[in-house]
FIDREN-56324 format. One record per residue (C-alpha): x, y, z. Coordinates in steps of 0.1 Angstrom, whole numbers, plus 5000, padded with zeros to 4 digits. Each point is the difference from the previous one (the first is absolute). Last residue first. Layout:
% residues N
XYZ
...
% end
This chain:
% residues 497
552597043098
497449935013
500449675003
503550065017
498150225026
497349735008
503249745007
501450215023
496950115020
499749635008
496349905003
498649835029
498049714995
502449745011
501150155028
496350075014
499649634994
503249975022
499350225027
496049894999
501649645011
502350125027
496950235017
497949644993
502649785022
498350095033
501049655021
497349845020
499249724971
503949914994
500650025037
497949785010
501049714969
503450055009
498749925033
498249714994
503449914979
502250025035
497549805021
499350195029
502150355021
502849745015
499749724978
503450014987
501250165033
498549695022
501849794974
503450155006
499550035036
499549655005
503349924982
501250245018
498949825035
501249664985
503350134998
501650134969
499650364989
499650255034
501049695027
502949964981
500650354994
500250015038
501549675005
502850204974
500850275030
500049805026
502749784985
502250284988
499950215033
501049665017
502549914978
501850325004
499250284970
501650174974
501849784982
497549705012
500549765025
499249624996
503149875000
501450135032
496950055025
498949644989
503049855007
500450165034
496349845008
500449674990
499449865035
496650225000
498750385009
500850124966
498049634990
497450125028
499650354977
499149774970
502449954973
499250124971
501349894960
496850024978
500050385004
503250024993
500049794974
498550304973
499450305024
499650284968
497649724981
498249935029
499450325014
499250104964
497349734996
498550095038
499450294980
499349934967
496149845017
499250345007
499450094963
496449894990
498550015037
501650374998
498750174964
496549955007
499350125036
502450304992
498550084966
496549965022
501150245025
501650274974
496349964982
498250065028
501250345017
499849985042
496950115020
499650315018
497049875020
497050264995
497249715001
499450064955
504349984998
502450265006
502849974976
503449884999
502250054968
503350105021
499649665023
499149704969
503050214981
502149985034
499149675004
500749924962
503650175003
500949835025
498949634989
502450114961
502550105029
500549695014
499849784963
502450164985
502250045030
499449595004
500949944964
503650245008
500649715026
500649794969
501150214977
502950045026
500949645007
499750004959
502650254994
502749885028
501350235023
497949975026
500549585006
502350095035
498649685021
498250245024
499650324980
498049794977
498249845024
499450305015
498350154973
497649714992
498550035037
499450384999
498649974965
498249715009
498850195035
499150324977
497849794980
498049915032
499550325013
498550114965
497849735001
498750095032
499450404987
498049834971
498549775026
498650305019
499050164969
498249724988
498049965033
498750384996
499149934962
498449685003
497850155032
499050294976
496349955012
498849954969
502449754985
500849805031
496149925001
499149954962
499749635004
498050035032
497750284988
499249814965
499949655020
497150135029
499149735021
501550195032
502350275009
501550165031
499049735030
501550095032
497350135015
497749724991
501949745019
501949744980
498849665011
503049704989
498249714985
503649844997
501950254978
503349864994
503150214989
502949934976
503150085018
503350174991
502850095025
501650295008
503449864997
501950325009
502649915029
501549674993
499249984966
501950354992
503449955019
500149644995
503749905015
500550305015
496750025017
500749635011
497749704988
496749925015
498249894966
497950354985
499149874970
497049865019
497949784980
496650174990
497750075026
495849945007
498350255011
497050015019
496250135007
497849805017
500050245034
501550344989
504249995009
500950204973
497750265007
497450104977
499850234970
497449984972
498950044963
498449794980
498849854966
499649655000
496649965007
499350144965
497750324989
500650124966
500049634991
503149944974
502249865024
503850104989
501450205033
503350144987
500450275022
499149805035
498550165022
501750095036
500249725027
502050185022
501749785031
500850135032
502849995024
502749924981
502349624998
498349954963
502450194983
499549884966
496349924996
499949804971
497549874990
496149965014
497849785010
496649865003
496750075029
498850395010
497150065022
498850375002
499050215029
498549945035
496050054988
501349704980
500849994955
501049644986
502449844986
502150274980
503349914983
503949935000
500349754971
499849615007
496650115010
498449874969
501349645001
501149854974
500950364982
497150134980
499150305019
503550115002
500050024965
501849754979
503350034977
502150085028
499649645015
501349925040
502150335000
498750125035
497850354996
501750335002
500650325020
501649935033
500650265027
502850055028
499750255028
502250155026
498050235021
501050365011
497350015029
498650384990
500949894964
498349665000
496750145016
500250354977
499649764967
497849815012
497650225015
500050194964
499649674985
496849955023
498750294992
499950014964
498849605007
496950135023
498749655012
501450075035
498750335005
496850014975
500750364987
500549864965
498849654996
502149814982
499049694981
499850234962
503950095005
500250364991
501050085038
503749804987
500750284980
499250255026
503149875021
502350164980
501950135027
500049665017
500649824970
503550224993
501150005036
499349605002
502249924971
502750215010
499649845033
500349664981
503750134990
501050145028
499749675018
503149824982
498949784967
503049954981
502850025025
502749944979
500750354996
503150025022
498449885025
499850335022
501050184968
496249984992
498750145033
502050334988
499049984965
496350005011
500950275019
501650194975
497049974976
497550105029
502250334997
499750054970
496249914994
499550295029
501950224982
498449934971
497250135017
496349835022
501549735005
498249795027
502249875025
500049585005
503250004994
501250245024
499949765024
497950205027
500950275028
496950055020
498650385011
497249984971
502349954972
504349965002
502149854974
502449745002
502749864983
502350264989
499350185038
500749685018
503249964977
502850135023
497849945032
499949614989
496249965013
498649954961
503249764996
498649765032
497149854974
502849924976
501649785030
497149875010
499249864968
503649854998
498949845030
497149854992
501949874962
502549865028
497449825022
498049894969
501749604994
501749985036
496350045019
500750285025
498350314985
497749774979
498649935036
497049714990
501449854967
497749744993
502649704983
499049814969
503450154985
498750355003
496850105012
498850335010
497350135021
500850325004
501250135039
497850225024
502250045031
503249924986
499450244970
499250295020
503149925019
502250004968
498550254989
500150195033
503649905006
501250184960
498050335013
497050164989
498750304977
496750075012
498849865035
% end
């Protein structure tokens, strides 16, 4: 099938829908229930870019006679990385960034496993040449079965928050945690749950190891690594509120059309079958997982290049507020949007860094710098919450004072269009305009947004901490000892002398 349309998701996921739950309600056709229709459709819409014929060629590539999202291409240059960059910037602009976990993002993930499938061979339950029990095989199948049928998958990582100073094994209940059961001819049996998968309206579901699996046991029931579709008997997920609440586009121009939705998922004695099992028992290969196979770095580039996407929709936004209502003169309208610039191009300038410094990995992938990546994954949770500040601070009232579109449309209509224009801008340019940086810095969608960034890559010290350990400080450190040591010709002439 390779790189599909917008109708066969949505038909693919009509025929073979997750089981989701959302206010104590099944959702059976998320196409055509009113809380995931538009979030369906939005998907569709980003699936139908890779067909546009004026971006088919930027989105695409072309392997074995089928044209696939390029995405899930395997770099093998910086040109290659360059060019999956502007893609993933491409899909980004779709939503303006606020998209956080669109399908090229697990595909990333999927290229990166799947060429470093060996890893997962090291795993002491596989059985190397075994067919289904064959986990370098079996991520290998993996990744080339979600390519060939360009899947949209979500994933979750970590265990429920019930006490984070216990062990999974000591919870009340030792399969409140995502683990083993029991092993069948059939494949494994899997009982707990896991948070968050964001996204959950996908096709399948990858169950990837955890990185920050704390059971002391070289081997623990815990570690795992799987994918299964979304609609597996026993498995399901369970959905936040909606954000997304019915209104008109204009009136919620994110909410309505990117609430992606967040769902812890339930594992019910769900059966994985052995050839889709990719790790097992093993916590030193399933904590080091994203780390080995470059996964991290592959995914972190894709966000970088979202990230990116989404600054330049602040700056975009913060702009034409100004120009709107006339503010540009003043010093601190412009200090203000000059943050944004600041914080734009310092996102650039660590993709291209992250792009420029790639290097072929151990499987031959051309795989993006590190330390550029990790600045990135560092410095933006910390910052991105200034932006829906600045929107704030440069929209003041007027983001406050909005009329919805069926006000325009209302008795007080006239009134509207006269006192609520701007100098440069009708009423209704105004008004759609500052829902927009509404919806970016105010509504509960941004307020979701602003947490989900926060916590985007982990908890911000852990990864202080990560980066801290990772990080080669010694060639700094012997620069200054060296500088301590050295002796100034100077000052050995004057004793001399």
């Amino acid at each position: 099938m390779a790189a599909i349309t917008g109708q066969q998701f949505l038909d693919r996921l009509q025929k073979n829908p997750p089981t989701l739950y959302i206010d104590g309600e099944r959702i059976t056709d998320p196409t055509t229930h009113p809380s995931t229709r538009n979030m369906c459709a939005s998907l569709a819409g980003l699936y139908d870019l890779q067909h546009q014929p004026d971006l088919r060629d930027a989105l695409t590539y072309e392997e074995g006679g089928e044209r696939h999202a390029i995405s899930f291409m395997v770099p093998r240059s910086k040109e290659d990385l360059r060019r999956i960059g502007e893609a993933h910037r491409i899909r980004a602009n779709y939503s303006l960034g606020f998209l956080g976990r669109a399908p090229d993002y697990m595909n990333a993930n999927v290229m990166a496993a799947g060429m470093g499938a060996e890893y997962f061979g090291q795993c002491d339950a596989s059985r190397p040449g075994s067919g289904e029990r064959d986990f370098a095989a079996n991520m290998r199948r993996y990744y080339e079965h979600v390519r060939d049928n360009d899947l949209c998958l979500t994933h979750a990582l970590t265990n429920p928050q019930v006490n984070r100073a216990k062990q999974a094994s000591e919870m009340p209940d030792p399969y409140i945690a995502l683990g083993v059961v029991e092993e069948t001819d059939a494949g494994v049996v899997v009982r707990g749950a896991r948070m968050m998968a964001t996204l959950p309206i996908a096709d399948e579901i990858l169950v990837f190891p955890s990185t920050v699996l704390k059971e002391n046991a070289d081997k623990s029931k815990y570690a795992m690594g799987f994918g299964i579709p979304t609609n597996t008997p026993g498995l399901s997920f369970q959905c936040r509120e909606p954000i997304d609440v019915g209104r008109d586009p204009e009136d919620h121009p994110l909410a309505s059309r990117f609430d992606e939705q967040d769902a812890f998922v339930i594992f019910d004695d769900v059966l994985v079958p052995w050839e889709r099992v990719f790790l097992l028992y093993d916590v030193e290969l399933a904590n080091k997982a994203y780390a080995r196979t470059d996964a991290v770095l592959h995914m972190a580039y894709q966000v970088v290049n979202l990230k990116i996407a989404k600054t330049e929709a602040f700056l975009g936004t913060a702009q034409s507020i100004v120009d709107a209502i006339g503010s540009g003169q003043f010093q601190h309208v412009q200090s203000k949007v000059a943050e944004i610039i600041v914080m734009l191009e310092i996102m650039k300038g660590l993709e291209a860094a992250a792009r420029e410094g790639a290097e072929p990995n151990e499987y031959g992938v051309m795989t993006p710098a590190r330390g550029p990546l990790d600045a990135a994954r560092n410095y933006y949770p910390a910052n991105h919450a200034r932006l829906p500040e600045l929107l704030q601070l440069l929209g003041a009232s007027g983001i406050i004072m909005m009329p919805s579109k069926a006000d325009r449309e209302g008795p007080l209509g006239e009134q509207i269009a006269k006192y609520l224009q701007a100098g440069r801008a009708t009423a209704e340019e105004r008004l759609k305009l500052f829902r927009l940086a509404w919806d970016m810095s105010m509504s509960s969608f941004a307020g979701r947004q602003t947490l989900y960034e926060r916590y985007f890559f982990g908890d911000p010290v852990r990864m202080h901490s990560a980066l801290y350990e990772v990080f080669d400080k010694q060639p700094y450190v012997d620069r200054i000892h060296a500088f301590l040591e050295r002796e100034d010709r100077r000052e050995a002439v004057a004793a001399d002398d």
